[in-house]
N, C-alpha and C positions, 0 to 999 in steps of 0.2 A: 669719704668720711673716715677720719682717721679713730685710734681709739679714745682722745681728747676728748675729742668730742660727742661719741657715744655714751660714753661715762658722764659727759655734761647734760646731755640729753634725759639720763638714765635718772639723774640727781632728781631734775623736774617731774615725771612723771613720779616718782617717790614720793615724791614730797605728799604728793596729790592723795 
């Protein structure tokens, strides 16, 4: 998992 895609990850759960 690079940090792309943690940060992309992180967006979703934010949202929430």
């Amino acid at each position: 998992m690079g940090p792309v895609q943690t940060a992309r990850q992180r967006s979703r759960w934010i949202h929430k």
